[in-house]
C-alpha positions as CSV (number, residue, x, y, z in Angstrom):
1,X,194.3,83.4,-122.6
2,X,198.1,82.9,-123.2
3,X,199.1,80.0,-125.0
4,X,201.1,77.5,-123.4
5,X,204.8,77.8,-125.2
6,X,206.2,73.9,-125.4
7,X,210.3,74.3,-125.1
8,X,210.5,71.2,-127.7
9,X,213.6,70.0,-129.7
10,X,212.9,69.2,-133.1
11,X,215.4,67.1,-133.6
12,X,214.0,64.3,-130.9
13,X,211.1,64.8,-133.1
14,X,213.2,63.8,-136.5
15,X,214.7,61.0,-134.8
16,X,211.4,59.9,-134.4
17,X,209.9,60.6,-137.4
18,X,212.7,59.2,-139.4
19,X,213.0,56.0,-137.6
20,X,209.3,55.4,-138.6
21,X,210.6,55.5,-142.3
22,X,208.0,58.0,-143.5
23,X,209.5,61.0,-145.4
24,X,208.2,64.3,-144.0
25,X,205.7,64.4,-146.7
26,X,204.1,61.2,-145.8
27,X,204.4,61.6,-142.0
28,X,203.0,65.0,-142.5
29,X,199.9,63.6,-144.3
30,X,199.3,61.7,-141.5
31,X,199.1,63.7,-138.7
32,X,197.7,67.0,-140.2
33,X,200.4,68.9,-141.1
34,X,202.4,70.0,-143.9
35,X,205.6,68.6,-145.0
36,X,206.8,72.2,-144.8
37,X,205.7,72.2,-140.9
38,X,206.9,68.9,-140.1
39,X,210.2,70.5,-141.3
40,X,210.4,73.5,-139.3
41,X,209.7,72.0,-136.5
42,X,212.5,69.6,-136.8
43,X,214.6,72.5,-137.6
44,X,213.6,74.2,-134.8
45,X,212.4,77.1,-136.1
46,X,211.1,79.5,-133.7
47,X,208.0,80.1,-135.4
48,X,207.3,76.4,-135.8
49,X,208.4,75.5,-132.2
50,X,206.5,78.4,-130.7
51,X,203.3,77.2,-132.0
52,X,203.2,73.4,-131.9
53,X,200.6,72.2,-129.3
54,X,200.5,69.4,-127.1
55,X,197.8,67.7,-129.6
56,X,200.5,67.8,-132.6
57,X,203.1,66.2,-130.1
58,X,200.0,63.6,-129.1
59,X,199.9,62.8,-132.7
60,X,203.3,63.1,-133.9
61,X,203.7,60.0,-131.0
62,X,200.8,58.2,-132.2
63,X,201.7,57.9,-135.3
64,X,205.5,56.7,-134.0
65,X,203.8,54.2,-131.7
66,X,204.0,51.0,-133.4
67,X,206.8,52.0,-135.8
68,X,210.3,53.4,-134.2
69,X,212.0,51.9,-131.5
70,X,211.0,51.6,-128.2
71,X,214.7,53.8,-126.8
72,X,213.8,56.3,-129.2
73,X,210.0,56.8,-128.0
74,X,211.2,56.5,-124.0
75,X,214.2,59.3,-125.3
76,X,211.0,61.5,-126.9
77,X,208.5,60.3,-123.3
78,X,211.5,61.5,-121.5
79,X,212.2,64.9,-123.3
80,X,208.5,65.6,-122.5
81,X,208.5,64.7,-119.2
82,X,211.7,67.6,-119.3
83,X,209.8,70.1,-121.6
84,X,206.8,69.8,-119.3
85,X,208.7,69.6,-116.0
86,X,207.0,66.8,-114.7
């Protein structure tokens, strides 16, 4: 089966991740990746992008949930919504 490719910016997902106040290291911890990961993907690295799944993004936004700002989780709901075509 072909997997899914999600057309993601990273750096929505920085702007998130950085307004939680969590370094890459810590955020990484939490959601079950490594601070390496966490910063490809905000780099937009193509192999980093290429493979994130829709269960990293799930948990990437749970973890922002109670912690950025509500503009900057309705900018990253929004970007998905985009991404996903919905």
């Amino acid at each position: 089966m072909d997997k899914f490719k999600l057309h993601v910016d990273g750096k929505v997902l920085r702007e998130l991740r950085k307004d939680t106040g969590l370094t890459q290291a810590q955020f990484g911890a939490r959601i079950g990746l490594s601070r390496e990961t966490v910063s490809s993907i905000e780099n937009n690295h193509p192999g980093a992008i290429n493979s994130i799944t829709v269960q990293t993004l799930t948990r990437w936004r749970q973890e922002c949930e109670n912690k950025a700002s509500r503009d900057l989780l309705k900018r990253f709901s929004d970007h998905l919504r985009k991404v996903l075509n919905l």
